[in-house]
C-alpha positions, 0 to 999 in steps of 0.5 A: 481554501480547505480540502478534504483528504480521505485516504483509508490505509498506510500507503495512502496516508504517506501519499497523502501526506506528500502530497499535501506537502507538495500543495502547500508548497505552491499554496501555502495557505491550504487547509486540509481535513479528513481521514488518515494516519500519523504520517498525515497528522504530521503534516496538519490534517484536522483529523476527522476520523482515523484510518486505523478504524478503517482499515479492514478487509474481508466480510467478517471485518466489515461487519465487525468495524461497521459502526466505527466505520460509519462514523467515519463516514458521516464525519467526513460526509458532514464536513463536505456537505458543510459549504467550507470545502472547496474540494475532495482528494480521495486516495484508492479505498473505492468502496469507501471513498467512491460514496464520498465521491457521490455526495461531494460531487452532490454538494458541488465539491470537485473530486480527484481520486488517487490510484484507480480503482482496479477495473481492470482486474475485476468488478469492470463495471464501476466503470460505468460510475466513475464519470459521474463521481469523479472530475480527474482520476490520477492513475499509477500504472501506464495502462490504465489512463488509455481503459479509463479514458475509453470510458468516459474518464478525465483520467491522467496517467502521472506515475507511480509514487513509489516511483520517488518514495522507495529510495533507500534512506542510508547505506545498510550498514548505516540503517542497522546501526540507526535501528538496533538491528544485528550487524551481521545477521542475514536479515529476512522481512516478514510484511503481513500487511497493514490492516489488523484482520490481515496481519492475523491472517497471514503472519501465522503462515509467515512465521512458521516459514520463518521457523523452518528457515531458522532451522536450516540457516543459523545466520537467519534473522527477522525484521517485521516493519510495522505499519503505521495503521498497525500496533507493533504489539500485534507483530510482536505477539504473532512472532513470538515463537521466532524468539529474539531471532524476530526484530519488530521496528516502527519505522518507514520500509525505506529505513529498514529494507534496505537491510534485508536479503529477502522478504515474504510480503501481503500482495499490495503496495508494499511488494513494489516498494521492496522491488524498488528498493531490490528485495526480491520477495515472495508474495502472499495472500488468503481471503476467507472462503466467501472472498475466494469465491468471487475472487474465482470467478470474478479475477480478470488477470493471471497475477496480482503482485503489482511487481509482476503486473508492471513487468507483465511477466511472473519475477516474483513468486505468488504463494496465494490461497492454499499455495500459501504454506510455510513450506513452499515459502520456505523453500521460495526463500531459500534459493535466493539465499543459496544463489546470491549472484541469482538473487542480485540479478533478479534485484536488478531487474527490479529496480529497474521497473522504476522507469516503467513508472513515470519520470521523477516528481509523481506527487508534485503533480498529483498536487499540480493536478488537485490544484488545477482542478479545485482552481 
C-alpha cells in the first residue's frame, strides 16, 4: 500500500517523518511518496519533490518560486491521480496541500490532513471547503476539534506533537560538548525561521539585537540553529557582524536549546517547541506592506505566538511589524538575563503547557488515525 505524504516546511517534515515511523510500525509493508525534507528521506520517502523549493511565504516569494512550485505540484498531483495511492496524508501548507486535497479526493483517494488550517484566526471561510476536500483533520490544539466539527468536519483532536518531540536530548553540559558550543557562555538563540524569504527578513533585525546585547554582556553569546529547509551558509553570512560570538549548528532544536537561557524566535512552531523545553523567548515577525494589510483587517485574535495562544494569555512578548526593533528585542532579552529567578519561574510555566497539549503518544495516533481512515 502506498501513501502520499506532502508536507512543505521543516516542521512538517519532522512530523512526517515520525509518523511515518510510527505506521510502519503497525504496517511494515507501507510505501510512502511525496513531498518533504531530509528528515522524511531518512525514513524512506520516494521524493517527488523537495520542500526547500517550497518553502516560501509572502507575495513576492511566491511569484519568484512559482514554477518550481508548480512543478512540485504536478509531481505530486501526477502521482494521485496514478491509481498506486491508496491515500493522502497532507501536513498544514493549506494553500498548497488543500488543492491536492481536491484532486486526490477527485480520484478516489482518501485524505487526512495534519495541523488545521487556522480558521479561527482568520480566512473562516475555508471552512466552508474543508468537508469536501478532507475525510478526517487531525487538529493540534484543544479548541479546535469543537469549531471544525460545528462545520461539518470529521475533525479529531489528538495533541500537539511538540507534545512528545520537544524533550531535551542530554543535559546542557552534555550537548555543548556534542556541539562544540563554549561552555561557559550564556547562550542566546536566534530562530529566523525556516523559509529563506523569511530568514532574510527577520535575522537582520535579529542580529542588530544581537549586537546591542554583546555590547552590554561580555559573557553573551549566539546560537543560530538551522533549519533543515535552510542552508547554513544563509545564517552564517547574516551573522556576521556577531563575529565568532555567533555559533551556527546543523542540528535538531532538541540537541541545541537546551543550552540556551533565552531566544529571539520567527512566530511559528519553533516558539512552542522553545517553551517546551523552558526557553522563554521573545517572538518576532514583519510581512511585507500587502501582507500586513490583509493581516490588519483580516486577523481574528489579539496573539499569534502559539505559546500565548495555548495559555490564552501574553507570557511571552510579541515584537511584530514596526514593534520589531533591535532595541526593544534587546531590552526583552535583557531583563530575563537581569532576573534569573523571573526568567525560571517564567520557564516553569512554560513547560507546563505540555499538559495543555494531549496525553503522550500524539503521533502514534496520527499514524492510527491515517490507518484507520486508508483502512
Amino acid at each position: 500500500m502506498e501513501i502520499l505524504i506532502s508536507a512543505g516546511e521543516a516542521s512538517a517534515d519532522r512530523y512526517g517523518a515520525a509518523v511515518m515511523a510510527e505506521v510502519r510500525l503497525r504496517r511494515p509493508s507501507v510505501s510512502f511518496s511525496g513531498m518533504g525534507g531530509a528528515a522524511m528521506a531518512r525514513e524512506g520517502l520516494e521524493l517527488l519533490a523537495d520542500a526547500r523549493d517550497a518553502s516560501v511565504m509572502g507575495f513576492s516569494a511566491v511569484l519568484r518560486r512559482l514554477p518550481a512550485l508548480r512543478r512540485a505540484h504536478a509531481a505530486l498531483a501526477r502521482r494521485l491521480v496514478s491509481g498506486r495511492v491508496r491515500g493522502a496524508f497532507l501536513i498544514d501548507f493549506p494553500d498548497f496541500n488543500l488543492r491536492l486535497a481536491r484532486i486526490a479526493r477527485a480520484a478516489g483517494v482518501r485524505v487526512v490532513y495534519l495541523v488545521a488550517p487556522q480558521v479561527w484566526a482568520w480566512r473562516a471561510r475555508r471552512l466552508r471547503t474543508l468537508p469536501a476536500l478532507i475525510d478526517r483533520l487531525l487538529c493540534v490544539l484543544p479548541f479546535e476539534e469543537k469549531l471544525l466539527r460545528a462545520a461539518g468536519v470529521d475533525a479529531r483532536f489528538i495533541g500537539h506533537p511538540m507534545r512528545d518531540l520537544a524533550v531535551p536530548a542530554a543535559p546542557p553540559a552534555e550537548l555543548r560538548r556534542r556541539h562544540a558550543l563554549p561552555a561557559d557562555a550564556t547562550l542566546v538563540a536566534l530562530l529566523p525561521g525556516s523559509r529563506t524569504q523569511v530568514v532574510k527578513r527577520l535575522l537582520p533585525g535579529m542580529v542588530g539585537a544581537a549586537r546591542l546585547l554583546a555590547a552590554r554582556r561580555p559573557e553573551v553569546q549566539f546560537l543560530l540553529p538551522a533549519a533543515s529547509t535552510i542552508e547554513p551558509r544563509l545564517l552564517s553570512e547574516g551573522a556576521g557582524a556577531l563575529g565568532n560570538r555567533a555559533h551556527v549548528r546543523n542540528a535538531p532544536l532538541t540537541e541545541l536549546v537546551p543550552c540556551c537561557t533565552a531566544a529571539v524566535s520567527s512566530s511559528g512552531t519553533a516558539t512552542l517547541e522553545l517553551a517546551l523545553l523552558g526557553v522563554p523567548c521573545v517572538v518576532v515577525y514583519r510581512v511585507g506592506a500587502a501582507l500586513s494589510w490583509l493581516a490588519r483587517r483580516f486577523l481574528r485574535v489579539p496573539r499569534v505566538g502559539l505559546p500565548n495562544l495555548v495559555a490564552e494569555r501574553d507570557l511571552l512578548p510579541e515584537r511584530l511589524q514596526a514593534d520589531f526593533r533591535p532595541e526593544t528585542v534587546a531590552a526583552d532579552i535583557e531583563r530575563w538575563l537581569a532576573d534569573p529567578p523571573a526568567r525560571e519561574r517564567l520557564a516553569a510555566e512554560l513547560r507546563g503547557l505540555r499538559d495543555r497539549l494531549g496525553s503522550p503518544g500524539v503521533l502514534g495516533r496520527a499514524a492510527d488515525q491515517l490507518l484507520e481512515v486508508v483502512g
